[in-house]
C-alpha positions in Angstrom: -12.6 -38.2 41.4 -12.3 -36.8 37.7 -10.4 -38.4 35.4 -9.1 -35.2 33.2 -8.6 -31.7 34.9 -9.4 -29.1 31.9 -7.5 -26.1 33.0 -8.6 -23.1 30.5 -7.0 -19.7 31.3 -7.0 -16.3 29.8 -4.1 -14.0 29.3 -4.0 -11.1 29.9 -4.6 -10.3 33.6 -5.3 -13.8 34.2 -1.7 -15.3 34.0 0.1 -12.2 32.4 -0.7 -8.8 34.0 -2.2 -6.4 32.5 0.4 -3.9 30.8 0.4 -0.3 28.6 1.1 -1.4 25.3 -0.1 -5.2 24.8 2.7 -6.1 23.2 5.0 -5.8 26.3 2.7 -8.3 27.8 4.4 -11.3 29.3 4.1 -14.9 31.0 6.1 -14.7 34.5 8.5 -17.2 34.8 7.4 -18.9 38.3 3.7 -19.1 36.1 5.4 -20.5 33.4 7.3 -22.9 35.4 4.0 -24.3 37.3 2.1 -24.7 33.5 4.7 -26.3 32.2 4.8 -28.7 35.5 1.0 -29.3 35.0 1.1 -30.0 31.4 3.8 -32.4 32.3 1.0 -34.3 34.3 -1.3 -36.2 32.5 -4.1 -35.8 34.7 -4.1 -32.3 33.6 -5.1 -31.0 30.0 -4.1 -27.2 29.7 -5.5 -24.8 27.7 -5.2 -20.8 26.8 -8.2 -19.3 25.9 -7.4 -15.3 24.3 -8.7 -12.8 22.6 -4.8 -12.6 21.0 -4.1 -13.9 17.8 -3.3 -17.7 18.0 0.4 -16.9 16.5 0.7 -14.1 19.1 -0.6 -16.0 22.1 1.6 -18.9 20.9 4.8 -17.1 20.7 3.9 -15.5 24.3 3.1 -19.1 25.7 5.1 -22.1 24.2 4.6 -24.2 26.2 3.9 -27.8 24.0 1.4 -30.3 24.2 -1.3 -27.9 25.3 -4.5 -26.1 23.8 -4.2 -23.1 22.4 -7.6 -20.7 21.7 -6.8 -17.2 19.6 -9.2 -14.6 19.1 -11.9 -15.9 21.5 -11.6 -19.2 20.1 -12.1 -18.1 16.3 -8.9 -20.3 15.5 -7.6 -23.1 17.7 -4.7 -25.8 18.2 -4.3 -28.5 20.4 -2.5 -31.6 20.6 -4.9 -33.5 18.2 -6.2 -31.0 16.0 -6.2 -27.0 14.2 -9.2 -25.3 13.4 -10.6 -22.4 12.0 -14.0 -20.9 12.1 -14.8 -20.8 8.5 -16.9 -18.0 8.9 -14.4 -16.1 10.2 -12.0 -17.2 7.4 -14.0 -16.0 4.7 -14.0 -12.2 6.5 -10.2 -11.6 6.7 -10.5 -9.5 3.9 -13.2 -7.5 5.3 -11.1 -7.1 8.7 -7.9 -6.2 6.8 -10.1 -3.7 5.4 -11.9 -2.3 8.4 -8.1 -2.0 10.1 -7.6 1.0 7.2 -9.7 2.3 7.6 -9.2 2.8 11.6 -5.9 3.4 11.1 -6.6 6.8 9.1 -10.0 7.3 11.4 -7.4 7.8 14.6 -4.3 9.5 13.1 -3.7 12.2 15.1 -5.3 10.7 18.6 -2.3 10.0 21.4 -2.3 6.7 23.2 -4.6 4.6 20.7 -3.2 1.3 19.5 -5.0 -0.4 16.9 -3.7 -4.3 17.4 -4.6 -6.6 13.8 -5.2 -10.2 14.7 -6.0 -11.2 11.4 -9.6 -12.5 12.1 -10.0 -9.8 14.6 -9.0 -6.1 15.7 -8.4 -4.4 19.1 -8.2 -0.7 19.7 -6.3 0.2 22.6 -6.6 3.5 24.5 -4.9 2.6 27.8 -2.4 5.3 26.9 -4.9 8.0 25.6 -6.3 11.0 27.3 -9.4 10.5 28.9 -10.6 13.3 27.5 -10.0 11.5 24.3 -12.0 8.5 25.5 -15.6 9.8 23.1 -13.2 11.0 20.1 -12.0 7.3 19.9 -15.2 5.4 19.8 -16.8 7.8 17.3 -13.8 7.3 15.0 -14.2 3.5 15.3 -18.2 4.1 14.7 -17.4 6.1 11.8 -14.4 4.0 10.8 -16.9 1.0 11.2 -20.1 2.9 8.8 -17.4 4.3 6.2 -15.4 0.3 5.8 -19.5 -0.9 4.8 -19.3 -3.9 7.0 -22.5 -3.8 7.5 -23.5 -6.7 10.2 -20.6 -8.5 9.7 -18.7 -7.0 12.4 -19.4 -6.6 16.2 -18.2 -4.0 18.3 -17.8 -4.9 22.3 -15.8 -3.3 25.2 -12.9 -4.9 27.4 -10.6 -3.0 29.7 -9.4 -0.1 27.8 -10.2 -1.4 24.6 -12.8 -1.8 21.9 -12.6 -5.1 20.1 -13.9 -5.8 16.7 -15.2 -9.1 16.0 -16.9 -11.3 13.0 -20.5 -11.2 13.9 -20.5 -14.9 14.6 -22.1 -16.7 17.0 -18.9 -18.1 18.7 -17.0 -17.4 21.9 -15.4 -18.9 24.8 -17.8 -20.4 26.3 -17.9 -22.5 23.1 -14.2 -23.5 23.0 -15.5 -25.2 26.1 -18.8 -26.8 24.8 -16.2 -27.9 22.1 -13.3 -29.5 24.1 -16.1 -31.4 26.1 -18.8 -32.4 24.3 -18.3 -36.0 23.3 -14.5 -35.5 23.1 -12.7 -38.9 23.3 -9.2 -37.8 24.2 -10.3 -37.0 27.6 -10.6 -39.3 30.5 -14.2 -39.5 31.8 -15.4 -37.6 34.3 -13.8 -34.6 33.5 -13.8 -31.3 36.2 -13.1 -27.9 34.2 -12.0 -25.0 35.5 -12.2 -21.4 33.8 -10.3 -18.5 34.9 -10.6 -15.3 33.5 -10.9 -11.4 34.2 -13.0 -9.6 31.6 -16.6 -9.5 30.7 -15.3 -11.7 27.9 -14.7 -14.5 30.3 -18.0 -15.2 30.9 -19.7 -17.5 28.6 -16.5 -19.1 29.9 -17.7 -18.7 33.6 -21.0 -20.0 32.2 -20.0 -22.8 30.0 -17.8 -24.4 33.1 -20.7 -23.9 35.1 -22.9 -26.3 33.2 -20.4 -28.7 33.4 -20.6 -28.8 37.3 -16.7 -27.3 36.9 -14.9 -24.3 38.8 -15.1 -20.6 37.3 -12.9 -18.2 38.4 -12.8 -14.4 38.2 -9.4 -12.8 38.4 -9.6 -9.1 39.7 -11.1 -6.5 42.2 -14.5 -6.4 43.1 -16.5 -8.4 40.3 -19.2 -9.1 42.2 -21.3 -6.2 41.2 -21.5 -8.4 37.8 -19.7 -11.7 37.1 -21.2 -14.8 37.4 -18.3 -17.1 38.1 -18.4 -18.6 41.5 -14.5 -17.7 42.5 -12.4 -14.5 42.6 -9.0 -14.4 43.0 -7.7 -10.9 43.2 -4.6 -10.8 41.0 -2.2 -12.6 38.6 0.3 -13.6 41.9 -2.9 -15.2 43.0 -3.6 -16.9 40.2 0.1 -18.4 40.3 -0.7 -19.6 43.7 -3.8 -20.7 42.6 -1.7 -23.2 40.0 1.0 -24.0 42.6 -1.8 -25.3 45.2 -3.2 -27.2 41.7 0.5 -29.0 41.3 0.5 -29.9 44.6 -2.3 -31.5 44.6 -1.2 -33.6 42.0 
């Protein structure tokens, strides 16, 4: 039997659904109930792994004692430590930068949302036309050649968004490799479990994986393409999912 339970989660449409404008986004309260019963447990070491900023995903969660991962695991907090990828520390100008740029490259487009994360940015076009769709990602290509950032920046797709990362070598499935490897605050063995529902998710998925732990995709029909092992079908699910987890406790 494993001695810790890692339990890292995404956001949003993992525990929170999915919503318009990100901003409405929030933690149910029967979920939040059943993480803060877990992390109440110490057999169980939770963890929320986001592409949100770390203040953002904080002020959405707050729930104590647990890990908290913000913009893909960029910056971090847990019980025992705060970090930040000093790479990505030394291009907050350069992403304060690129975000004027976008926001003058999409003035006049309907439904785009560009979110600033500080080490990080997110253009949302949930709410745009469709036929608007190509006119946003040229901007952001054009936005992207006219801010000179060169290489520094990587541009990648989610679910109705474009997000613009440092071009570091860094993502979830290293905020795993880095709450595992060698880590003496957990009890040995230790069984983790990923859950997730974006491409994102998956060096996650992977990560988990090598440990001989439980990944698990959160949506509809991901088995054209995701490698985790699991699917659960919704965010009710996944609330289920962590109710059957606290009983087993």
């Amino acid at each position: 039997m494993p001695g810790t339970i890692l339990v890292l989660s995404d956001f949003d449409g993992t525990l929170a659904p999915i919503v318009p404008v990100p901003d409405d986004a929030c933690l149910p309260p029967f979920t939040r109930t059943l993480l803060e019963q877990l992390a109440a447990i110490d057999r169980y070491l939770l963890g929320i792994v986001s592409g949100r900023a770390l203040a953002d995903l904080k002020g959405r969660v707050s729930i104590p004692g647990i890990i908290y991962a913000g913009n893909y695991g960029l910056e971090m907090e847990s019980p025992w430590a705060s970090v930040v990828h000093p790479r990505a520390e030394g291009l907050r100008r350069t992403i304060d930068g690129l975000y004027h740029h976008l926001q003058g490259a999409l003035t006049g487009i309907e439904g785009v949302l560009v979110e600033y994360k500080t080490l990080s940015l997110s253009v949302h076009y949930r709410l745009a036309s469709s036929e608007d769709h190509g006119r946003i990602k040229k901007a952001v290509d054009q936005a992207l050649m006219a801010s000179q950032v060169g290489q520094a920046i990587d541009i990648s797709a989610g679910k109705k968004v474009w997000e613009l990362t440092p071009s570091i070598d860094w993502d979830k499935g290293n905020v795993v490799d880095y709450l595992l490897d060698g880590n003496p605050r957990l009890c040995r063995p230790v069984l983790p479990l990923f859950l997730g529902d974006d491409r994102c998710d998956e060096p996650g998925f992977a990560a988990v994986d090598r440990y001989d732990g439980i990944s698990i995709f959160v949506g509809d029909g991901p088995e054209t393409w995701s490698r985790a092992r699991y699917f659960l079908r919704c965010t009710d699910d996944v609330a289920e999912f962590l109710r059957r987890l606290l009983a087993l406790a």
